[in-house]
N, C-alpha and C positions, 0 to 999 in steps of 0.2 A: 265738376268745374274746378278752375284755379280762384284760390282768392289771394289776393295781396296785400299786403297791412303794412304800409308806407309810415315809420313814424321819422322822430325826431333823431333818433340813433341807431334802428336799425329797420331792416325790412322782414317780414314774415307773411313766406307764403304758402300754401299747402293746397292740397287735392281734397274737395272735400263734398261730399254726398248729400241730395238734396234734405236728409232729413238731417243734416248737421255734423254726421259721422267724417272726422278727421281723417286722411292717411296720412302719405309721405309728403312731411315738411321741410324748408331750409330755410335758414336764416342767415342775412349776412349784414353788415354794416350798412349804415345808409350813407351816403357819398353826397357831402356837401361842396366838394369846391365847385360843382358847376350842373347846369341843368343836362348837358349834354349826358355828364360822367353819369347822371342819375335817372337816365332812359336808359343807359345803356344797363344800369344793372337791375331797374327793373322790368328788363325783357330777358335779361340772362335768368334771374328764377325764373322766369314761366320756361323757358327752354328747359332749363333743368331736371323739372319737375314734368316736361310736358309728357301726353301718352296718347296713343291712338285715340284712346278712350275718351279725351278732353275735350269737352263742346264749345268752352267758352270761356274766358278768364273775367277778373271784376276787380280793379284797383280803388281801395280804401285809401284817400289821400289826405291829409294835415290840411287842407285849404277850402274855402268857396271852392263850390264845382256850380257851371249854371244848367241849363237845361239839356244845352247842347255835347254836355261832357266834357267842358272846358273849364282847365284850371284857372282859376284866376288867377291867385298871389299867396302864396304859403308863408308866414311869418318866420317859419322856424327853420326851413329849406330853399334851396335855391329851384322854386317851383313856379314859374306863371306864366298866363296865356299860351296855357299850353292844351291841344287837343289831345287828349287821355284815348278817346277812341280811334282819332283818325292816325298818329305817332305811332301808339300802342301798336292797335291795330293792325296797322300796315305790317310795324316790323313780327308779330306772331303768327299773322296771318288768321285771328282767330277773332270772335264776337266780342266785343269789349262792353263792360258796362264798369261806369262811374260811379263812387258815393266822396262823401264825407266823410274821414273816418270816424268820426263821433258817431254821425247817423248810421256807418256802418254796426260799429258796435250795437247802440241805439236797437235797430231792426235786429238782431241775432239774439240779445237779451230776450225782447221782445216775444220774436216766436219759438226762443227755443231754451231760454236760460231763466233771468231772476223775473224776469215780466213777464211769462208765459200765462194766457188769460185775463192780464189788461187789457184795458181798453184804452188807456191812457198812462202815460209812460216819461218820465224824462231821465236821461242818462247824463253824466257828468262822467270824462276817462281825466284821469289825472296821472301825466306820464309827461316826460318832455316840457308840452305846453295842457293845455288845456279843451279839450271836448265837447261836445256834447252832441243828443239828438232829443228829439222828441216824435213820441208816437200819440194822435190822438184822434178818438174815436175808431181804433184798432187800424191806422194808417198813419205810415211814417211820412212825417212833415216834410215834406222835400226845400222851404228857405234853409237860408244858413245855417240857422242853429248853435251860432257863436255863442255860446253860453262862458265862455272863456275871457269874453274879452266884455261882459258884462262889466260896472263899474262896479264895485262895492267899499270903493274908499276914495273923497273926490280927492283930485290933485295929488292921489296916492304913490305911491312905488312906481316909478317906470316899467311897464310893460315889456314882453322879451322880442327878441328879434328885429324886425323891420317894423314895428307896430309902436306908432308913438303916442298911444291912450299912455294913462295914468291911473291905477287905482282899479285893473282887471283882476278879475278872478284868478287867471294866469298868473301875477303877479304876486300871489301869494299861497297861491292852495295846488302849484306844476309841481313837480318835482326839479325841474330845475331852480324853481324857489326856494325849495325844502336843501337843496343844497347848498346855495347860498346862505342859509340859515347854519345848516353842519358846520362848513367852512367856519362862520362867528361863533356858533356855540362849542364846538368843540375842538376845532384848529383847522388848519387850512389845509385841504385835501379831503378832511371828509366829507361822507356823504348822506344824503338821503336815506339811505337803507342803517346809517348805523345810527341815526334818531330813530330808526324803526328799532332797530334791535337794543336799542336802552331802552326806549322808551320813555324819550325825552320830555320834559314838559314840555319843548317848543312845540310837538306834535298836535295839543293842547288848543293852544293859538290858532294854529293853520285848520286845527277843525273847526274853531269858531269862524273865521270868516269863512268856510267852503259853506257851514249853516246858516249862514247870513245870502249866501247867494241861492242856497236851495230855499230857505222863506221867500227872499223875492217871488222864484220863479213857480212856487206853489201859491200864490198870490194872483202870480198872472195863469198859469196850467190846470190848478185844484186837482195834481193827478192823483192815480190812485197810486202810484211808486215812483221812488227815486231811486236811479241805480247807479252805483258810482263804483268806477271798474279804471283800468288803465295800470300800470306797473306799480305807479306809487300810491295810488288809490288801493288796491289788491293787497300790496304789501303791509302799509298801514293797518288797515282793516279797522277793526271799533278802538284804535286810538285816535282816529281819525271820526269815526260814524257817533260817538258817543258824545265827543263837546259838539260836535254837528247837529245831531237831534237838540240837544238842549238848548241852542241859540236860535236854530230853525224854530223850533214849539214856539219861541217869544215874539218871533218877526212874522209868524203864518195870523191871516185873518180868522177869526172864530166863526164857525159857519161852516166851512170846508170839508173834505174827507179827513180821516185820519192820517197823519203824515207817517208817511212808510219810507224809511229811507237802508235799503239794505246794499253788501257787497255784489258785483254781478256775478254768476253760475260758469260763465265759459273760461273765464281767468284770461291770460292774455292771448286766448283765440279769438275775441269777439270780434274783431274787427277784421280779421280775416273770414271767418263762417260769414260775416256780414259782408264783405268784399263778392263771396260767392253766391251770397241769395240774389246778391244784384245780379251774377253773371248768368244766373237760373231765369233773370227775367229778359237779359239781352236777347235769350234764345225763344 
């Protein structure tokens, strides 16, 4: 199968085997000025990539997807009401299946990376904007799963894109946040990645509220793992998971599992292998 991994700046998609085994990938920029420009290039990788051999492709998308395979409204792309299967479809000619791409990730952690043998599961991608999925009772949640646009500060930071909450998870634990933080704390242009590579105290910060949003949701989930994956999520790693555990431990109710909050196993494939398990079940 093809899987597709539609993010905020780039697309990633790859040929990939039901037991999770990668081939030939390309990646190319994601194209904001319009919905049109950005069908058109996510049909040009599945052509690219495509081979006799392809049964069926699977588009991981940044937005609501409803039941019918229909985009709703993407926050951070020029994405909505748009049919993913019947657009797609048409123009590759091939089986199309939908996800979220949180819940893509979400589902590929799950059966094949840091959640493999949960039964219960929540995933946070921290990239762009913000992610998530949830698995539970060893089945992937198929609502929303906005865990990004969760509140965790009222009347907080305005939110990115088209989304006019205040005080999301997004708003402070994306990597387009963490940028905006570079920019202040260190001058204007930098970025995200080189608070990673000092290893800034702001990093600090941005892990206390990501663990302030992961005690909520093990409040409402009691899973048995947190898996928190996406570019800048990955990249951070325990400068980010380590003031996370310790504000989560304060905000989780006493009673529950053990809180387990680790990096995801696939790195930035998950949301493509998750793009493809969907397209495993198209067929």
């Amino acid at each position: 199968m093809i899987g597709v991994d539609l993010g905020g700046t780039k697309i990633l998609a790859g040929i990939v085997d039901e037991d999770g085994t990668v081939g030939d990938t390309v990646e190319v920029v994601t194209p904001i000025e319009s919905q049109a420009l950005l069908v058109e290039a996510l049909a040009a990788v599945v052509e690219e990539l495509r081979t006799p051999d392809v049964g069926a492709v699977g588009f991981a998308v940044p937005t609501r997807i409803d039941r019918r395979g229909i985009a709703l409204g993407a926050v951070n792309i020029p994405l909505a009401q748009l049919s993913l299967r019947a657009e797609l479809g048409g123009r590759v000619g091939l089986p199309v299946g939908a996800i979220n791409d949180g819940s893509a990730a979400a589902l590929a952690e799950h059966r094949l990376g840091a959640g493999k043998g949960a039964r219960d599961l929540v995933m946070l991608t921290l990239g762009t904007g913000v992610g998530g999925g949830v698995v539970i009772d060893g089945r992937l949640y198929d609502g929303w799963s906005e865990v990004g646009h969760m509140v965790i500060v009222v009347d907080g930071e305005p939110c990115l894109g088209i989304c006019t909450g205040r005080g999301h998870v997004e708003a402070y634990c994306s990597g387009t946040a963490a940028d905006r933080i570079a920019a202040r704390e260190l001058g204007e242009g930098a970025t995200a990645y080189e608070l990673v590579e000092q290893k800034h105290p702001a990093l600090e910060q941005i892990g206390h509220y990501l663990g302030a949003a992961i005690g909520s949701l093990a409040n409402v989930f009691d899973p048995e793992v947190f898996v928190v994956g996406g570019g800048f999520g990955l990249a951070a790693g325990e400068l980010l998971l380590a003031p996370a555990r310790a504000t989560a431990e304060r905000e989780v109710l006493p009673g529950g599992r053990r809180l387990r909050i680790v990096n995801g196993e696939l790195g930035p494939s998950a949301g493509m292998v998750g793009a493809a398990l969907v397209a495993f079940e198209a067929v």
